[in-house]
C-alpha positions as CSV (number, residue, x, y, z in Angstrom):
1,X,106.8,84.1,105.7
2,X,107.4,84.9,109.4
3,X,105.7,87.6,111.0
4,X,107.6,89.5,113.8
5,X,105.9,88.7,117.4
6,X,106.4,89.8,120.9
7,X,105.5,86.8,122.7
8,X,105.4,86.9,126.4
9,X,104.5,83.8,129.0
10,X,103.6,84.7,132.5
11,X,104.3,83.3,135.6
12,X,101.3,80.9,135.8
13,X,99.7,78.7,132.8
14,X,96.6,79.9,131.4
15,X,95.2,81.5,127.9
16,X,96.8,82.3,124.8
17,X,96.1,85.6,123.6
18,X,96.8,87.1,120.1
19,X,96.8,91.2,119.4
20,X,97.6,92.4,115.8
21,X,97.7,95.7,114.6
22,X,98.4,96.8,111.1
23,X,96.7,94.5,108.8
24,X,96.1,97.6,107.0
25,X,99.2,99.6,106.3
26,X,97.8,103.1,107.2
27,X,96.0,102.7,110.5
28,X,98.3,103.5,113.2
29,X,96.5,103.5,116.2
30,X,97.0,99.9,116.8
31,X,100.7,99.9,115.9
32,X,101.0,102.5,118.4
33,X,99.6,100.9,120.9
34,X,101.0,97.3,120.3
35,X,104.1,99.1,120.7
36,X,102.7,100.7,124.1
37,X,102.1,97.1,125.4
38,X,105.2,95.5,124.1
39,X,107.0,98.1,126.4
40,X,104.5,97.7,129.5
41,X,105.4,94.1,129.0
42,X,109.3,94.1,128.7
43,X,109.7,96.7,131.5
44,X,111.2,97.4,134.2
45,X,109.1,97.3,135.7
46,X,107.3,94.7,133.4
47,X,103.8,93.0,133.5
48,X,104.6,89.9,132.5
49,X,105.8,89.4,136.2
50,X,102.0,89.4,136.5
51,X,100.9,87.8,133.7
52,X,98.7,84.4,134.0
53,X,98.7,82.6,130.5
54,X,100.6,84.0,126.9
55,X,100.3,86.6,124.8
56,X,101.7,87.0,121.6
57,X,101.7,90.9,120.1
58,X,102.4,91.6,116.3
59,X,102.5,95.1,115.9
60,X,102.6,95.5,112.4
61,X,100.8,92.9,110.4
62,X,101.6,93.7,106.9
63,X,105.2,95.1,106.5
64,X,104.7,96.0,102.9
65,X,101.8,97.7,102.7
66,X,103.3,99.7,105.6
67,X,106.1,100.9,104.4
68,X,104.2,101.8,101.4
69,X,102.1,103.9,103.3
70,X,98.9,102.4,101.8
71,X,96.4,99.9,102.9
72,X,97.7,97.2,100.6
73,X,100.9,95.8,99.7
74,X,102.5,96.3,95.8
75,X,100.4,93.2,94.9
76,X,97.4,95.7,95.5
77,X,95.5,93.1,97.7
78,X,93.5,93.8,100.5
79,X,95.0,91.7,103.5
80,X,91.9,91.3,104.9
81,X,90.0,89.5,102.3
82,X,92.3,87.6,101.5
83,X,92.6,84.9,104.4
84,X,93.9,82.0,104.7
85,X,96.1,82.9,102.4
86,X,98.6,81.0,100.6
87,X,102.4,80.0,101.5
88,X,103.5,80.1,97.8
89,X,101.6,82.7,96.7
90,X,101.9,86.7,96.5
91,X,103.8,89.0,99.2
92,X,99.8,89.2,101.0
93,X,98.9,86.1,100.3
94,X,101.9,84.8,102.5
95,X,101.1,87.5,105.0
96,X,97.7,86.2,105.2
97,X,98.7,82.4,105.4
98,X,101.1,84.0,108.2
99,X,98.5,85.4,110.2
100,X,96.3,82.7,110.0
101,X,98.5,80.5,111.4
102,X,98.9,82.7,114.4
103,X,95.4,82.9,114.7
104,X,94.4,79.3,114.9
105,X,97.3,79.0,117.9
106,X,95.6,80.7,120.2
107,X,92.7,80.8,122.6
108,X,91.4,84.4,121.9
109,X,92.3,87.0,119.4
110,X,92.0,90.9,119.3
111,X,92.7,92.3,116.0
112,X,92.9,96.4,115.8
113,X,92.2,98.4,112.7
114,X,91.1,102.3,112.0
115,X,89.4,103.9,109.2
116,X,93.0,104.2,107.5
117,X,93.5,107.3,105.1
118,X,90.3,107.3,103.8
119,X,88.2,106.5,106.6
120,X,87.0,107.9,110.2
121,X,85.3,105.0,112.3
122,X,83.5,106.1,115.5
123,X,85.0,103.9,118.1
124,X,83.9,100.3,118.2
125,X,84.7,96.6,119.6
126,X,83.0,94.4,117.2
127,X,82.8,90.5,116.9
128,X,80.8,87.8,114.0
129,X,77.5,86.3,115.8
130,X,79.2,82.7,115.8
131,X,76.8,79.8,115.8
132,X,78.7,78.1,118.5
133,X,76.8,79.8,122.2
134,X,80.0,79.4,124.0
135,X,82.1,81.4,121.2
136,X,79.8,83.9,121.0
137,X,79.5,84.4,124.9
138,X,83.2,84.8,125.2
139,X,83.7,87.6,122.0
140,X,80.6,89.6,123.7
141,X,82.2,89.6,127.2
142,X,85.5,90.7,124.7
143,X,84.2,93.5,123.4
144,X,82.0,94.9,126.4
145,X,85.3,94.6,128.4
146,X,87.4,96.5,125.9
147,X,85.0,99.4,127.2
148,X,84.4,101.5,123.6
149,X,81.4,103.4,123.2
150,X,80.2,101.0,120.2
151,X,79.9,97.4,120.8
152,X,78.2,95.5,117.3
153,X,77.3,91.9,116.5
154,X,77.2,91.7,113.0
155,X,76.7,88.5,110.7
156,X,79.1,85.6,110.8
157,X,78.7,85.2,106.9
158,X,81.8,87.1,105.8
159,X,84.7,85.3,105.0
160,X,88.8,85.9,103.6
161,X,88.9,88.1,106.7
162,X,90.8,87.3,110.0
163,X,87.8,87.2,112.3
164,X,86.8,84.4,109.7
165,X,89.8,82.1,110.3
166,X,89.4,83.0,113.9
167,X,85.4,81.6,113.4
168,X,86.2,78.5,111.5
169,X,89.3,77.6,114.1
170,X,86.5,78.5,117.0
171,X,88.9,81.0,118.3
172,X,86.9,84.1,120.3
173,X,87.9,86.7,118.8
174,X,87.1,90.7,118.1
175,X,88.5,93.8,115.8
176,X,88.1,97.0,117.1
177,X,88.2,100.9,115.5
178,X,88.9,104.4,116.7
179,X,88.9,107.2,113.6
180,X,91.4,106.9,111.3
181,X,91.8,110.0,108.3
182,X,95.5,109.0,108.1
183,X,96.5,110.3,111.7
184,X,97.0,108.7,114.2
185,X,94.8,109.8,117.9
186,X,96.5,110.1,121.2
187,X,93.4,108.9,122.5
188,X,93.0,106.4,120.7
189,X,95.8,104.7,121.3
190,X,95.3,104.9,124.9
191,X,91.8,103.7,124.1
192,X,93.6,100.3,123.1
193,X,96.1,100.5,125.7
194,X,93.7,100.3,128.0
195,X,91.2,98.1,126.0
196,X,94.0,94.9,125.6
197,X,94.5,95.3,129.2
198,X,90.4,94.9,130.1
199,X,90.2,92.2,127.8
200,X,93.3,90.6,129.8
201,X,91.9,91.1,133.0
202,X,88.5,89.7,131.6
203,X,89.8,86.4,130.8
204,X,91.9,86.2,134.0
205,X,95.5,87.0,132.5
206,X,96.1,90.0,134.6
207,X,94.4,91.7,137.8
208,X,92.6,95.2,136.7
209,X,91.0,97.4,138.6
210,X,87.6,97.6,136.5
211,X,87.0,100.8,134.4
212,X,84.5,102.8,133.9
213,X,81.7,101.1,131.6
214,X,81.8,103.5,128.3
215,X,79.9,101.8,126.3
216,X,76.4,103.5,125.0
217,X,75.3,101.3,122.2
218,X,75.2,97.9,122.0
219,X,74.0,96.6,118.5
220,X,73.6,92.9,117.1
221,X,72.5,92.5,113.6
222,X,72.1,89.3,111.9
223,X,71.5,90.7,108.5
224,X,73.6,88.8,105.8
225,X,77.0,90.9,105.3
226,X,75.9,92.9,108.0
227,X,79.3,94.1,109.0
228,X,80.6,95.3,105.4
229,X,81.4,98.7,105.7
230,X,82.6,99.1,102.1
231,X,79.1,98.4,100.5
232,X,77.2,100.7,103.0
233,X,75.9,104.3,101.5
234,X,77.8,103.8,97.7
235,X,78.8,106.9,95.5
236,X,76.2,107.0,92.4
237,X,79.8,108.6,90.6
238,X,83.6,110.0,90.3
239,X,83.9,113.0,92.6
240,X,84.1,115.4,95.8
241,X,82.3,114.0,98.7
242,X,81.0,116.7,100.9
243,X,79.7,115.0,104.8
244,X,76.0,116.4,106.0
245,X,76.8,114.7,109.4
246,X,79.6,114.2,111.9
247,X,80.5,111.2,113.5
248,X,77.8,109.9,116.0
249,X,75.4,112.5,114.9
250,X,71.5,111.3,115.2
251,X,70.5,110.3,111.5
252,X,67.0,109.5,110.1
253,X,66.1,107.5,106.9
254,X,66.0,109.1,103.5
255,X,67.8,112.7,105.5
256,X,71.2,113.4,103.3
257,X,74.0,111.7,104.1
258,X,76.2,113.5,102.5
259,X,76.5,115.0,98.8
260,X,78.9,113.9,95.8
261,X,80.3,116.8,93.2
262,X,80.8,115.3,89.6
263,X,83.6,116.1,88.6
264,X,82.7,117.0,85.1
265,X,79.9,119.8,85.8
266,X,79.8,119.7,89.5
267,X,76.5,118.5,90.3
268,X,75.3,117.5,93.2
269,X,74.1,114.1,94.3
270,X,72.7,113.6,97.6
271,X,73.1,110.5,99.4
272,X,70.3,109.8,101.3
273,X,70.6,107.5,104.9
274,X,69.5,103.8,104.2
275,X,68.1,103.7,107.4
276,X,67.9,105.6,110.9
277,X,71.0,105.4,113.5
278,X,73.9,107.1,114.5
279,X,76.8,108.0,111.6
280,X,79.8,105.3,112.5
281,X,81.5,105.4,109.5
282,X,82.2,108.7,108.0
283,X,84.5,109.3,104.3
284,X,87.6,112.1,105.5
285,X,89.2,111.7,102.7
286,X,87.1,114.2,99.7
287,X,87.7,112.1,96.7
288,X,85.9,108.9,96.3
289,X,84.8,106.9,92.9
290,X,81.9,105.6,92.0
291,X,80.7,102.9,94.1
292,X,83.3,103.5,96.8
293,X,81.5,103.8,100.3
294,X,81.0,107.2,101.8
295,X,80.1,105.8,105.2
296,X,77.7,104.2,107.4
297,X,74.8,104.2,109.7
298,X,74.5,102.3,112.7
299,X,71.4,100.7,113.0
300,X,70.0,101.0,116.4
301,X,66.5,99.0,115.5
302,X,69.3,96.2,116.7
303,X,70.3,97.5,120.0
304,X,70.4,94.6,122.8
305,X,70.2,95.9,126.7
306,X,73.1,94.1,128.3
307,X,72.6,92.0,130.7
């Protein structure tokens, strides 16, 4: 399976960087924006006249799921646990063995995401705490420069994800969020506009004026599995999830979460914050079954001071 790329070469050799959106097939954001650049980059006038290195843009990762308008494919796999992949095997499989292959190609890799339908994610730049110091150096100066609010370090333990064939092929490399709940933001897609552009202009592909530093939170922890969202804060049962907070809201341990309806005689069960933070992840979307996430809570205990 062949993925389609944008792949532009600038005027001078240098890095090779990789940009995917839509590994998920509702979270536009990043197709809009991976769009954005392609057009920046064709022109006229184009950036590629100033462009020191490669980079290769793939809007939309996974076609199928896309144009199903759902997260996954009709094989009902989630792309992104399902890397490497497998050239003979199922329609995301392939897609996966696809994107892997892109992956180990190049020097750095951004891969953009949102909370899909389901999901709203408070904007982030995140990155695995990779064992190798240079690797890790390079995805923290990443995701500072991509200049969202959130910036989190989370355990390099997770595998079948695309940051995970980026960590085994030593390839710096990031995912980022902004929202989701099946729209897509204007701001956030100039949010990753901008971001792709301050990542370029950190690793010396293009000159940028530097931005504004809008980063508040900087968060690295080490904690096994650390960075799965979908086992944070699970529904006790089927039902009607009702939110207690907002995104970013100021959260303490053991205060409500949010509450679940049954669906059988509407009772309420609270769900009560693991531990104190800021809300990151939040569940839009009302219905949710039993052991589905409802969202999660940043753990600032973890904040780093940048240096």
């Amino acid at each position: 399976m062949l993925l389609t790329c944008h792949k532009f070469t600038g005027h001078l050799d240098g890095p090779h960087l990789l940009v995917t959106g839509g590994v998920h097939g509702d979270e536009f954001e990043p197709i809009a924006a991976i769009r954005r650049l392609i057009e920046m980059f064709t022109g006229p006038p184009s950036l590629s006249t100033e462009l020191t290195g490669r980079v290769t843009f793939v809007p939309i990762v996974n076609e199928a799921a896309f144009l199903r308008g759902h997260r996954c494919a009709e094989d009902g796999l989630d792309l992104a646990r399902k890397c490497p992949g497998r050239a003979d095997g199922s329609v995301t499989e392939q897609t996966a063995h696809a994107l892997s292959e892109l992956i180990r190609q190049a020097d750095f890799y951004i891969d953009l995401h949102t909370g899909g339908t389901e999901l709203s994610v408070h904007p982030l730049a995140g990155y695995m705490l990779h064992e190798d110091p240079a690797v890790l150096a390079a995805q923290r100066r990443m995701a500072r420069a991509f200049d969202l609010p959130i910036v989190w370090g989370t355990a390099a333990n997770l595998d079948s994800r695309s940051l995970s064939v980026a960590r085994d092929a030593n390839v710096p490399a990031i995912y980022c969020e902004y929202l989701g709940s099946a729209t897509c933001s204007p701001e956030g897609v100039e949010a990753y506009v901008d971001g792709c552009l301050n990542v370029m202009a950190e690793l010396g592909m293009l000159a940028r004026e530097r931005m504004p530093n809008l980063v508040e939170h900087t968060v690295e922890d080490p904690r096994p599995a650390s960075g799965h969202m979908q086992v944070c804060h699970p529904s006790p049962v089927d039902g009607y999830f009702e939110p207690a907070k907002e995104l970013g809201d100021q959260i303490t341990k053991g205060e409500t979460f949010g509450m679940v309806y049954d669906l059988e005689q509407g009772k309420p069960h609270s769900i009560p914050s693991e531990h104190d933070g800021i809300v990151l992840v939040q569940r839009t979307f009302p219905r949710v079954r039993s052991g589905e996430s409802v969202g999660v809570v940043l753990d600032l205990s973890f904040a780093v001071t940048d240096d």
